[in-house]
BATORDO-911866 format. One record per residue: residue in three letters; x, y, z of N, C-alpha, C in turn. Coordinates in steps of 0.02 Angstrom, whole numbers, always signed. Layout:
["ALA"; [X; Y; Z]; [X; Y; Z]; [X; Y; Z]];
...
//
This chain:
["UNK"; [+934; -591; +152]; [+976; -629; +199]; [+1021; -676; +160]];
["UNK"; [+1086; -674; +188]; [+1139; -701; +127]; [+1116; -782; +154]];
["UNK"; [+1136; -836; +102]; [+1145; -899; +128]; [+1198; -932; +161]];
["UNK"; [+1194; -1002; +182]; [+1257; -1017; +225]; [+1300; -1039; +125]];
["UNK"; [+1269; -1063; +96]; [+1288; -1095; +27]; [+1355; -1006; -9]];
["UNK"; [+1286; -965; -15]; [+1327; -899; -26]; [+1397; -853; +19]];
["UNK"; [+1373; -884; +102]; [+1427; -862; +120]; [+1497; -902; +106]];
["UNK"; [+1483; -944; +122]; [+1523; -1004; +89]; [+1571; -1005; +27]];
["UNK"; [+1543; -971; -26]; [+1569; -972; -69]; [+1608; -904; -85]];
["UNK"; [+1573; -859; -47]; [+1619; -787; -31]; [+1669; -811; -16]];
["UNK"; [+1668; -841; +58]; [+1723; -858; +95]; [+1784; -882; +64]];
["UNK"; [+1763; -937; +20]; [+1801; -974; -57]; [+1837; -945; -86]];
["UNK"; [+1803; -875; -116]; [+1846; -825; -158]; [+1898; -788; -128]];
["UNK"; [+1865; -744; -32]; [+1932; -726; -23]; [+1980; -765; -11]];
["UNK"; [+1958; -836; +26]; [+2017; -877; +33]; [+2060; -896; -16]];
["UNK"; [+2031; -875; -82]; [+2074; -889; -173]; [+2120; -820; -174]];
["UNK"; [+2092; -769; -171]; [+2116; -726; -177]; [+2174; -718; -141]];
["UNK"; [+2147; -725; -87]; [+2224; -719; -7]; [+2272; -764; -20]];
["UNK"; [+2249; -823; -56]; [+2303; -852; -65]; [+2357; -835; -127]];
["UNK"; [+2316; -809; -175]; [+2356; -793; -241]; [+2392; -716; -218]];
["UNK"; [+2374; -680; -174]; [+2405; -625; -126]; [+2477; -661; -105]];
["UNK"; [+2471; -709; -69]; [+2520; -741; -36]; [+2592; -760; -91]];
["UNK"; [+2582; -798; -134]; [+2603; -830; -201]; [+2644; -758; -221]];
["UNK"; [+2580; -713; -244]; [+2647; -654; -279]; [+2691; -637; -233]];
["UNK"; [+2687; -616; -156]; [+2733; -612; -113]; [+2776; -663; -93]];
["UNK"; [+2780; -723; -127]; [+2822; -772; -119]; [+2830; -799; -46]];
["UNK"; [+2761; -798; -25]; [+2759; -832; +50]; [+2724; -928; +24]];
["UNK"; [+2774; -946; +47]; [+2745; -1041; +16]; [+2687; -1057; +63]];
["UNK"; [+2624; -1090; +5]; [+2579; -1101; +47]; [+2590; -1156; +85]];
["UNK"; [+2523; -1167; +119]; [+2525; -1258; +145]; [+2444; -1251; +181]];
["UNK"; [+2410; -1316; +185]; [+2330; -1353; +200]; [+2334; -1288; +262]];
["UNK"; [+2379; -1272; +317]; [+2338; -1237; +393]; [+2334; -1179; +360]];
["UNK"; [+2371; -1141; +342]; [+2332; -1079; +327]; [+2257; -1067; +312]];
["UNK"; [+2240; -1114; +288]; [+2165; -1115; +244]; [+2115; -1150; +314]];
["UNK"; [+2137; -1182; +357]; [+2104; -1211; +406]; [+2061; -1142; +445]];
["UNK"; [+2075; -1085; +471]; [+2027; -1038; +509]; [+1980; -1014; +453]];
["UNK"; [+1970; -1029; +393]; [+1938; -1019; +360]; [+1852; -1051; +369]];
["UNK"; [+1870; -1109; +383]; [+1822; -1163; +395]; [+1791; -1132; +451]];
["UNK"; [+1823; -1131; +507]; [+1801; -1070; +563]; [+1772; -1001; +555]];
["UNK"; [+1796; -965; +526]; [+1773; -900; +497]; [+1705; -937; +472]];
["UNK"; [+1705; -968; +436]; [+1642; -971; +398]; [+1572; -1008; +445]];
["UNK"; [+1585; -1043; +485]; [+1536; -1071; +541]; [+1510; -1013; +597]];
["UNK"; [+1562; -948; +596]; [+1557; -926; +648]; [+1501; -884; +621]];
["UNK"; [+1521; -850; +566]; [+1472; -799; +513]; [+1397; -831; +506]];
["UNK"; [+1398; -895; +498]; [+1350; -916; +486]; [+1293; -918; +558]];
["UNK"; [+1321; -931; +613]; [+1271; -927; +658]; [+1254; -833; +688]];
["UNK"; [+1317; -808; +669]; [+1304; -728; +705]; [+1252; -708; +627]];
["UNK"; [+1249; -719; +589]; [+1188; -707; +549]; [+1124; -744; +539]];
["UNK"; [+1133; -806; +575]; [+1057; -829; +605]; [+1033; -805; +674]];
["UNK"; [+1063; -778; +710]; [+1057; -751; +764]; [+1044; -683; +739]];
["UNK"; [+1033; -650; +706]; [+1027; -580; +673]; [+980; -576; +628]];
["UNK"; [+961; -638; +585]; [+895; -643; +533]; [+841; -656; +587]];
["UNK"; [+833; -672; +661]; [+771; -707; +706]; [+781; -638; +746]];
["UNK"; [+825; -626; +775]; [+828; -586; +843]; [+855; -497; +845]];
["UNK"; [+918; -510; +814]; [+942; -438; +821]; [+918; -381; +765]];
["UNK"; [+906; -444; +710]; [+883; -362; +665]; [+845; -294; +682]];
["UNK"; [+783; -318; +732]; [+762; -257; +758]; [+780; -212; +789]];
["UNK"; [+842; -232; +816]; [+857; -201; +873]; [+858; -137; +870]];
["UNK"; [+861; -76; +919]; [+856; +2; +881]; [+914; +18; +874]];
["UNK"; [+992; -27; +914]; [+1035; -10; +886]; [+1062; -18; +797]];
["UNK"; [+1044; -38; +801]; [+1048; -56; +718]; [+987; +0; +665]];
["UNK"; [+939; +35; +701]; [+882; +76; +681]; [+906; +124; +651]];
["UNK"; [+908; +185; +605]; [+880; +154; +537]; [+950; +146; +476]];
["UNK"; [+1019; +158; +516]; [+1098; +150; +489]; [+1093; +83; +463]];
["UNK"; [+1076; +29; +470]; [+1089; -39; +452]; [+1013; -78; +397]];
["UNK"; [+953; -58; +453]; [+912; -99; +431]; [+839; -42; +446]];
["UNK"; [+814; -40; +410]; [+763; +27; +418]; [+708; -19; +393]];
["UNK"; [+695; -93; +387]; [+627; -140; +379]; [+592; -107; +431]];
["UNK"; [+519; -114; +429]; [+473; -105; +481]; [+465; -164; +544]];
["UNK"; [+474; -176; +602]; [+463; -235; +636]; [+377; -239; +650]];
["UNK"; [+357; -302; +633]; [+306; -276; +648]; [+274; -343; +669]];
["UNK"; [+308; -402; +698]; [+274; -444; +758]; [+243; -473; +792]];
["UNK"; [+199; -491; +809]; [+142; -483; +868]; [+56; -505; +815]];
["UNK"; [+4; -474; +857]; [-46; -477; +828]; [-102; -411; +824]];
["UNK"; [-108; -406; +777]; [-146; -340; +733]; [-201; -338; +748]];
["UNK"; [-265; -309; +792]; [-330; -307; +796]; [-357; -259; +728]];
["UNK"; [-417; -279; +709]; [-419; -212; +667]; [-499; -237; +624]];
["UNK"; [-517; -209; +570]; [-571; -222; +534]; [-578; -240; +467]];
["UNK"; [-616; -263; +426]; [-631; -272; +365]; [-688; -254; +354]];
["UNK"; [-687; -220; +292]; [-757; -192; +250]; [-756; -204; +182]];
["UNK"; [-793; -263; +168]; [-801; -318; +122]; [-848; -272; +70]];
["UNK"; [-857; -286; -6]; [-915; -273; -26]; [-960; -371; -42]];
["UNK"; [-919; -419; -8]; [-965; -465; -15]; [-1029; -463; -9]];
["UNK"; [-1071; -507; -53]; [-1117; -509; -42]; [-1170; -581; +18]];
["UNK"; [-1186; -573; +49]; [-1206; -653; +78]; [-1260; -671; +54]];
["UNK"; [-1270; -725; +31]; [-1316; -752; -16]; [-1368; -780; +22]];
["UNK"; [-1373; -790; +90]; [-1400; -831; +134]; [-1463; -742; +155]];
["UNK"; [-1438; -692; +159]; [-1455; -629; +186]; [-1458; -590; +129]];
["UNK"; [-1447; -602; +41]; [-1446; -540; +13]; [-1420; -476; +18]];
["UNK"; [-1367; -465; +68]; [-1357; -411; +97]; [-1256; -415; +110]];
["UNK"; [-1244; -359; +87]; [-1170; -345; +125]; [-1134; -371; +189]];
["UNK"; [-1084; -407; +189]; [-1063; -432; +255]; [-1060; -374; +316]];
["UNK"; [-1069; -302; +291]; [-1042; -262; +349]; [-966; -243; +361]];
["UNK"; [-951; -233; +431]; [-880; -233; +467]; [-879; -299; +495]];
["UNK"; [-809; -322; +500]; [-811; -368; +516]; [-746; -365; +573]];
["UNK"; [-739; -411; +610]; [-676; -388; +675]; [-620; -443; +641]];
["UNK"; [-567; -414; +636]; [-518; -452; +632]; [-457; -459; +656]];
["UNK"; [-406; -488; +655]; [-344; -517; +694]; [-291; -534; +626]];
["UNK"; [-233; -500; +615]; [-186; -517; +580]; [-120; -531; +622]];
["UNK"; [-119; -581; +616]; [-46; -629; +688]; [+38; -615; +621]];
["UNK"; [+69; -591; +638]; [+126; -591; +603]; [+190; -612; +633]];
["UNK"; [+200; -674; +600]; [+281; -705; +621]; [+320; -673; +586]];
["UNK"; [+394; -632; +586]; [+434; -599; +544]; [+511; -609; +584]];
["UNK"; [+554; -638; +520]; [+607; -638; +536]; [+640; -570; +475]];
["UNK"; [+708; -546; +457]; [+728; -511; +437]; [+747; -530; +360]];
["UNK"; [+740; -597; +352]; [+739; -628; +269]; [+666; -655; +245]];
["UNK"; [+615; -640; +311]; [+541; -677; +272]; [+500; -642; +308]];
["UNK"; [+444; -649; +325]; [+395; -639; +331]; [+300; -681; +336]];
["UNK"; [+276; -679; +380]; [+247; -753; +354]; [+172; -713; +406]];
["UNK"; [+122; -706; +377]; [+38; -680; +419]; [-11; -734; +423]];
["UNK"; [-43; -739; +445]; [-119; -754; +457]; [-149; -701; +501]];
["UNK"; [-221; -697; +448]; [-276; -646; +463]; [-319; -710; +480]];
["UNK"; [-361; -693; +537]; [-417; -738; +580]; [-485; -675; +596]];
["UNK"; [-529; -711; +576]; [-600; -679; +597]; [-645; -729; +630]];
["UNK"; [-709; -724; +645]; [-747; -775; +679]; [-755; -834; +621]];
["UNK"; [-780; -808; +558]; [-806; -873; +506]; [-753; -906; +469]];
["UNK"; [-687; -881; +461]; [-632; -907; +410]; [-548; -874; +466]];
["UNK"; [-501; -928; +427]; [-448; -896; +419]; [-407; -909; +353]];
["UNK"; [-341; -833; +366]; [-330; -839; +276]; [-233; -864; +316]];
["UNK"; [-197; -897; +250]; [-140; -896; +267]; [-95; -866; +199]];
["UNK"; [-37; -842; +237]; [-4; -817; +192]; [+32; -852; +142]];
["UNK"; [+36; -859; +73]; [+63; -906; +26]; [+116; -887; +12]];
["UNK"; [+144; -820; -19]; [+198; -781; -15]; [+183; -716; -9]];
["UNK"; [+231; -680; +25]; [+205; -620; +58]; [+288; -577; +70]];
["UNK"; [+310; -497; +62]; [+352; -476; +64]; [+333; -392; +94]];
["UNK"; [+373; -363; +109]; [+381; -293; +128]; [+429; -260; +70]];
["UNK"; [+371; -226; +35]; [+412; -173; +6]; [+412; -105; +10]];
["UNK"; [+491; -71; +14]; [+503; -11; +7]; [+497; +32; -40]];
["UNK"; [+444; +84; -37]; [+430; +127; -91]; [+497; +183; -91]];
["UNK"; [+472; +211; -164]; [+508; +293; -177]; [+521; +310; -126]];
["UNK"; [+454; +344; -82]; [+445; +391; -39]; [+489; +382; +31]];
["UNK"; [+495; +324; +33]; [+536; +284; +115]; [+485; +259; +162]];
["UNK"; [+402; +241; +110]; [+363; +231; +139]; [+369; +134; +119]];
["UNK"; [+327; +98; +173]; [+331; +19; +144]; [+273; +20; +159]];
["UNK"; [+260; -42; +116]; [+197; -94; +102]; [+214; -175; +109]];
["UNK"; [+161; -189; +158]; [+190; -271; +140]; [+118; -287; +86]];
["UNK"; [+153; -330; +46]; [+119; -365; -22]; [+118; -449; -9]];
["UNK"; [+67; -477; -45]; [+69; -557; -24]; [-5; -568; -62]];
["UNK"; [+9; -641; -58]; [-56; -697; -116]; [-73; -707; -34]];
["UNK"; [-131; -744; -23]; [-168; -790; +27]; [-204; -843; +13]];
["UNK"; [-239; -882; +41]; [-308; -919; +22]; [-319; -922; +98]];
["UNK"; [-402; -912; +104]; [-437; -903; +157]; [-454; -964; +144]];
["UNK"; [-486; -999; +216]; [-524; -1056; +225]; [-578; -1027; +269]];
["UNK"; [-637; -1039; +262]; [-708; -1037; +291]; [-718; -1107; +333]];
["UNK"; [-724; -1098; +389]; [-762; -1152; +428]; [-807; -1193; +397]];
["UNK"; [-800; -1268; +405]; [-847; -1308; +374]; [-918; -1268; +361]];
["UNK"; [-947; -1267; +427]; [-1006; -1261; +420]; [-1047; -1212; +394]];
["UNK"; [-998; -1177; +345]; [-1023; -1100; +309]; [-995; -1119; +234]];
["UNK"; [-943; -1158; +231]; [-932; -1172; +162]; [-985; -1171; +80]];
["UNK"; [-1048; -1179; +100]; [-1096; -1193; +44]; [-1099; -1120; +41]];
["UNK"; [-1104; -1044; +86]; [-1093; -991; +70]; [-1051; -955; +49]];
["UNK"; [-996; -987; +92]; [-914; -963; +75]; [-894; -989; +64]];
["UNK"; [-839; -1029; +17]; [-806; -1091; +6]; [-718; -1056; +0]];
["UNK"; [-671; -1119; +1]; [-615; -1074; +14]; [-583; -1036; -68]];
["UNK"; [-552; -980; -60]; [-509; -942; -122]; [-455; -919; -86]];
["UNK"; [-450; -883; -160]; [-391; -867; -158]; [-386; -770; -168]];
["UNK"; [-337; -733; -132]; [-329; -674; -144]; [-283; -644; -136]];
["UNK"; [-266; -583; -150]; [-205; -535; -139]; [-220; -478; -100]];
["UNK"; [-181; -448; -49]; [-177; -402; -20]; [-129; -346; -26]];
["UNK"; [-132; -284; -10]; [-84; -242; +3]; [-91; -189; +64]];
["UNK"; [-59; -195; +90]; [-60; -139; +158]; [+10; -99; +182]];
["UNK"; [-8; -16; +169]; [+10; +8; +194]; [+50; +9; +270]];
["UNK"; [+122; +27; +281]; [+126; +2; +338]; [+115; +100; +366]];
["UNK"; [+105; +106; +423]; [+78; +177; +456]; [+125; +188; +508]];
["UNK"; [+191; +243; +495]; [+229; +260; +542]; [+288; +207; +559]];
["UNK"; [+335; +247; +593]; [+416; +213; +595]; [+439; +221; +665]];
["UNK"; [+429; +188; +740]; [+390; +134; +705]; [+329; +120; +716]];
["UNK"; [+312; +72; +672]; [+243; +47; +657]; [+179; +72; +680]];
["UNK"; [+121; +104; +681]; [+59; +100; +726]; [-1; +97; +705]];
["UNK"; [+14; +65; +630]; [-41; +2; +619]; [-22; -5; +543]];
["UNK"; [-85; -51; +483]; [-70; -56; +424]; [-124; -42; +408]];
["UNK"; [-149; -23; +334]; [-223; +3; +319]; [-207; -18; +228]];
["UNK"; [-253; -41; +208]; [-233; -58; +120]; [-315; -97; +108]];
["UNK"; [-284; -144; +39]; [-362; -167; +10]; [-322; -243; +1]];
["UNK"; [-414; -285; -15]; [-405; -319; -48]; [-425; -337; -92]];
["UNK"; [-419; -405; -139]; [-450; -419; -190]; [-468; -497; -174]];
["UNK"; [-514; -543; -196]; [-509; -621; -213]; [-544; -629; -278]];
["UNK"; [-505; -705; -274]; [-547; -740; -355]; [-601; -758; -361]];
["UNK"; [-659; -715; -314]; [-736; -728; -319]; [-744; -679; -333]];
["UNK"; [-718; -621; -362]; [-728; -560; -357]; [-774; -508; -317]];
["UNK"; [-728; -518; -270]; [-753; -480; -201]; [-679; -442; -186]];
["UNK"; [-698; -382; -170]; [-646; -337; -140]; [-642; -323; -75]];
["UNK"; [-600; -253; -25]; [-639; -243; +33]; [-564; -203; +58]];
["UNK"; [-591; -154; +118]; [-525; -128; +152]; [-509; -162; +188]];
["UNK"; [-459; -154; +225]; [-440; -183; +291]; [-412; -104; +337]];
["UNK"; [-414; -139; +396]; [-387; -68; +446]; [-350; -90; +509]];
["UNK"; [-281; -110; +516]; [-286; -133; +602]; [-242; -49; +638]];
["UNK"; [-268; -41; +681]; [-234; -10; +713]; [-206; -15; +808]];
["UNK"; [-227; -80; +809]; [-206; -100; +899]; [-164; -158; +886]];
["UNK"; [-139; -174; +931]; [-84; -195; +939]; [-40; -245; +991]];
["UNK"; [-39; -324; +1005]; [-8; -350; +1049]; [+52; -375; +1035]];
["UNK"; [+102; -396; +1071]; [+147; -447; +1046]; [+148; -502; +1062]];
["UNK"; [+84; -524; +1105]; [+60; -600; +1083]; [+28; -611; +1006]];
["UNK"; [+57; -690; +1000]; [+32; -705; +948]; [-36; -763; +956]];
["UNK"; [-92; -728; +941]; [-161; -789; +955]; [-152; -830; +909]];
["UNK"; [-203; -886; +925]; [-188; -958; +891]; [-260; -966; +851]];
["UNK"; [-314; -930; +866]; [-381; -922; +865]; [-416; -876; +885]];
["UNK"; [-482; -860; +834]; [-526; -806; +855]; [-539; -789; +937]];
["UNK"; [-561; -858; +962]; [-566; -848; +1052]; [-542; -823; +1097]];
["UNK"; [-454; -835; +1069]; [-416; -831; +1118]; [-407; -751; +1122]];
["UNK"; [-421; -733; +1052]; [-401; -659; +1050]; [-431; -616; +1118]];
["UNK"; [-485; -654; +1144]; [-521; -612; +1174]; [-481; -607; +1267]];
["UNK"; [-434; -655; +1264]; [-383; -645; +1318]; [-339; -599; +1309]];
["UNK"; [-313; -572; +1261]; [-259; -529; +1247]; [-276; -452; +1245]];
["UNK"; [-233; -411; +1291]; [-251; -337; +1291]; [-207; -318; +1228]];
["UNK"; [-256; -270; +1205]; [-243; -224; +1139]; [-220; -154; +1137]];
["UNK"; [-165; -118; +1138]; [-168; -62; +1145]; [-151; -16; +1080]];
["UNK"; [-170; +30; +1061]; [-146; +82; +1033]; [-72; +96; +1003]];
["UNK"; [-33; +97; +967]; [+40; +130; +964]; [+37; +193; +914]];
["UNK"; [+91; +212; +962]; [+85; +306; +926]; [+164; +312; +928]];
//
């Protein structure tokens, strides 16, 4: 997503250029010519903030302009940890999880929520492979609920997930943290509410996309 600083300074050059256009054609300048410039450039700037939040998805624009994955809303899905719990000796299991994704068309920004922790995204991106397949990539640090901390305490980790179909109908990849613990992940349902908490999830219908 260009900046208002970068458009700005585009704007600068053609307005240099147009003017040294002008000069060899021996048209005399003067300050108004350069005035709709200032305009041009305010106007660009909001029809491309209005386009980094809202229109990028749009399907008119699908896949001639912008072929990112939209992907929105909140992710139901699972984790299969090889943690170990120290309290039980034993493997955490499956676990149910919730990945909430805010996405505009220059960022990107997740939180994954389960019953005992949530993780937030530190930096996080969508990338386009060879194939015309994407992955979004990103660092996190999970936080564990106080009252589990002496088992779990908070870290730090990296993810990668597959995104599944165009568009979207779910993500599937691994992870890693700096306790050295790994694990899959899997969401494949789907709202475009965004929950605020494990609880609430349980108000929101989940469906399928194909």
């Amino acid at each position: 997503m260009i900046t208002e600083i970068q458009l700005s300074t585009l704007v600068f050059f053609v307005a240099v250029v147009w003017g040294i256009s002008l000069v060899l054609q021996g048209t005399p300048l003067s300050f108004d010519l350069l005035k709709p410039f200032t305009n041009v450039t305010g106007v660009l700037v909001l029809l491309l903030a209005f386009f980094d939040k809202w229109a990028w998805h749009w399907k008119i624009f699908y896949p001639w302009l912008v072929s990112t994955p939209y992907l929105e809303g909140t992710w139901k899905g699972k984790i299969k940890s090889n943690w170990i719990n120290p309290e039980t000796e034993k493997a955490s299991g499956i676990i149910e999880a919730y990945l909430v994704i805010r996405q505009k068309f220059s960022k990107i920004h997740a939180s994954l929520i389960t019953k005992e922790s949530s993780s937030e995204l530190l930096t996080g991106e969508l990338v386009k492979n060879s194939d015309e397949t994407w992955e979004f990539v990103g660092a996190y640090i999970n936080t564990p609920k106080i009252s589990i901390r002496e088992r779990s305490p908070i870290h730090h980790g990296a993810v990668i997930l597959k995104v599944k179909g165009q568009p979207p109908t779910g993500l599937e990849g691994q992870y890693w943290t700096d306790r050295n613990t790994q694990g899959e992940m899997l969401f494949s349902e789907y709202s475009k509410k965004k929950i605020q908490d494990f609880n609430s999830a349980s108000t929101v219908y989940f469906m399928k996309r194909y």
